[in-house]
C-alpha positions in Angstrom: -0.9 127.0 113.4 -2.7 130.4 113.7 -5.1 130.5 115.9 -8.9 131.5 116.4 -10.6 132.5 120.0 -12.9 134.6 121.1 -12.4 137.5 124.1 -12.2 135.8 127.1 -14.5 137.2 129.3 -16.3 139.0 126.3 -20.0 137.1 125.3 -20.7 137.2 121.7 -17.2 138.8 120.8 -15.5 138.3 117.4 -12.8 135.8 116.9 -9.5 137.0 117.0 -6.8 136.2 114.5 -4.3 135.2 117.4 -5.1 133.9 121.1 -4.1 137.5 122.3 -7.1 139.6 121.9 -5.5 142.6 122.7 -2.3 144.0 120.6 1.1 142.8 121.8 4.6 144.0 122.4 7.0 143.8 119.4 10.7 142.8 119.6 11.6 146.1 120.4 8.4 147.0 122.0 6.6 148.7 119.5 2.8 147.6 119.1 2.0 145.1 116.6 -1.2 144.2 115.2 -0.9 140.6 114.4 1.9 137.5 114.9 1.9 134.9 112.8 2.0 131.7 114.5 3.1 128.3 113.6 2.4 125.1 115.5 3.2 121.1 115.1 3.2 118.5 116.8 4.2 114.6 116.0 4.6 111.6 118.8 8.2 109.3 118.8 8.1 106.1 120.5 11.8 106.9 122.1 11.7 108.0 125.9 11.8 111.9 125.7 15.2 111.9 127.7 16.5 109.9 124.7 15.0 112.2 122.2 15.6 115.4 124.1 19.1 114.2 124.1 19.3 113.8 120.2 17.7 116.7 118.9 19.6 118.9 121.4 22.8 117.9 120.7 24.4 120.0 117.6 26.3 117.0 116.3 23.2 115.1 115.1 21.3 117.9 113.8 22.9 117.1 110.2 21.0 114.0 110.2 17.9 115.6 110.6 17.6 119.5 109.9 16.5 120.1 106.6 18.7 122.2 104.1 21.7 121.7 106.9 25.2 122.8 104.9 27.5 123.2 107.8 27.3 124.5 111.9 29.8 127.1 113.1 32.7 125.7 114.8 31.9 128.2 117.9 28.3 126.9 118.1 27.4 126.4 121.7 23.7 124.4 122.3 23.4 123.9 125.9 22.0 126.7 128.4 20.6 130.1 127.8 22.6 132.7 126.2 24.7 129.8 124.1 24.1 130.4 120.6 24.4 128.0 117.2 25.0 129.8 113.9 24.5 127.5 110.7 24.3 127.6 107.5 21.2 126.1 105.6 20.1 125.7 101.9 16.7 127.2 101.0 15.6 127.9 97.9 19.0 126.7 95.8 20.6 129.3 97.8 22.8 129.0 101.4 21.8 131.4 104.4 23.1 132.1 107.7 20.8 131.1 110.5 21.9 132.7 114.2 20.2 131.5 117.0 20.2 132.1 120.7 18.6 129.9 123.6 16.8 131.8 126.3 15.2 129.0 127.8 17.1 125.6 128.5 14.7 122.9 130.5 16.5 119.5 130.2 13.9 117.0 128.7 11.2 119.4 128.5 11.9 122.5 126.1 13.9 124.7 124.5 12.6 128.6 123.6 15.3 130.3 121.3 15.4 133.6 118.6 16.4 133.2 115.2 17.9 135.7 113.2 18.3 134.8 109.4 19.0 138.0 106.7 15.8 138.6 104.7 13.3 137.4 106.8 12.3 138.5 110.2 13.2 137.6 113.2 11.5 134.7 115.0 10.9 132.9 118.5 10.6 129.4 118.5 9.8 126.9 121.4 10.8 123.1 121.3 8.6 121.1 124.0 9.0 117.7 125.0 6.4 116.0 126.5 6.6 112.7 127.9 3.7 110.4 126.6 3.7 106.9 127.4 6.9 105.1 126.7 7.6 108.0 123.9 7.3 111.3 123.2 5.4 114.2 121.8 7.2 116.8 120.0 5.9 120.2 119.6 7.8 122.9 117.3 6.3 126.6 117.7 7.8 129.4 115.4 6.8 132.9 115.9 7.1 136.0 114.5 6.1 139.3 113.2 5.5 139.8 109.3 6.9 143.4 107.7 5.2 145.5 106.1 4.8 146.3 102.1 5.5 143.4 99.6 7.9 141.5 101.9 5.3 141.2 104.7 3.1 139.5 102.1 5.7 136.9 101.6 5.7 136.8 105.3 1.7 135.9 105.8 1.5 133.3 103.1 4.6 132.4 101.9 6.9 131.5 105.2 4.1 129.6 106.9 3.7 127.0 104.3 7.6 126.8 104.1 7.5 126.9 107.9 4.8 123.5 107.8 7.2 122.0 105.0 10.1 121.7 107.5 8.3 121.1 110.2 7.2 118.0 108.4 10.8 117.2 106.9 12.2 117.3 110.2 9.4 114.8 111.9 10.2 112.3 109.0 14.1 112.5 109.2 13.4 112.2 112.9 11.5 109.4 112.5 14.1 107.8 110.6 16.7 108.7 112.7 15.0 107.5 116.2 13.9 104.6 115.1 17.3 103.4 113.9 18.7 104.3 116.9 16.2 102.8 119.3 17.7 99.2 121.1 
C-alpha cells in the first residue's frame, strides 16, 4: 500500500505520498521523486517455521505462485546472493523473472530484487511473523515507476496487478497450508 504521513518533526506539514519525506536514493543512486509502494498482509494458522519452510523452498512454489510455467534448473533459494530465475505467465504471455536474495533470516524474512524485461526493477521483502500458533505474512514490493507512457502503466496499472497476486498467492496458500497441516 502507498502510504500517507506527515513530516516528522514538522507541525502542520503536508502529507507526503510515501513515509520518506525527503527524496530518496534510486537504484543507481540517482534522486527519485516518488516509490511506489505495495503492502499485504494475511495470517496462516501453521507455525511460521512450517510456513517459512514452504514458501521458501523453490520446489513448492508451483503450487502456489501465480502464472508459475517453469523454475531454472540452476535456481538457488537459500542465502544471500543465491538467485531463482522463473518463468511466469502474465497477460497470455511467458516472462522471465530473475531474482536475487540479499537478505536471508530463517523464519523471519526474506528482502530480494527482481528483474523482469519491461517493467522496472523491484525490491521486495517477505516477513514472517510469529502470531499465536500461526503466522502473519507480509509481502512488500517496491519500486520506482519510469517516466513517459510506461511510467503511467507503472503508477496505476502494476499496483493493482501487484494486489491481484498478492491475493492469488494468500488463497493458493491457504489451500496449500491447510492441506498440509497434521
Amino acid at each position: 500500500m502507498s502510504g500517507s504521513a506527515t513530516r516528522p518533526g514538522v507541525a502542520g506539514s503536508a502529507p507526503e505520498r510515501f513515509s520518506n519525506p525527503l527524496r530518496e536514493r534510486g537504484f543507481e543512486g540517482r534522486i527519485v521523486e516518488a516509490v511506489e509502494r505495495i503492502e499485504a498482509a494475511h495470517r496462516f494458522e501453521v507455525p511460521v517455521e512450517r510456513g517459512f519452510s514452504f514458501i521458501t523452498d523453490t520446489a513448492n512454489w508451483s503450487r502456489f505462485w501465480p502464472g508459475f510455467v517453469s523454475l531454472d534448473e540452476t535456481s538457488r533459494w537459500r542465502a544471500p546472493g543465491d538467485t531463482a530465475r522463473l518463468t511466469t505467465r502474465l497477460l497470455g504471455r511467458e516472462r522471465d523473472l530473475t531474482m536475487t536474495i540479499t537478505r536471508f533470516e530463517q523464519d523471519r524474512l526474506v528482502t530480494y530484487t527482481s528483474t523482469q524485461p519491461g517493467l522496472p526493477e523491484a525490491r521486495h521483502e517477505r516477513h514472517f511473523d510469529p502470531d499465536g500458533g500461526g503466522f502473519l505474512y507480509r509481502l512488500v514490493v517496491e519500486y520506482e515507476p519510469r517516466g513517459g507512457v510506461s511510467g503511467v502503466l507503472d503508477r496505476v496499472m502494476l499496483p493493482r496487478g501487484l494486489r491481484r497476486a498478492f491475493q492469488s498467492t494468500f488463497e493458493a496458500l491457504d489451500r496449500e497450508l491447510s492441506a498440509a497441516r497434521p
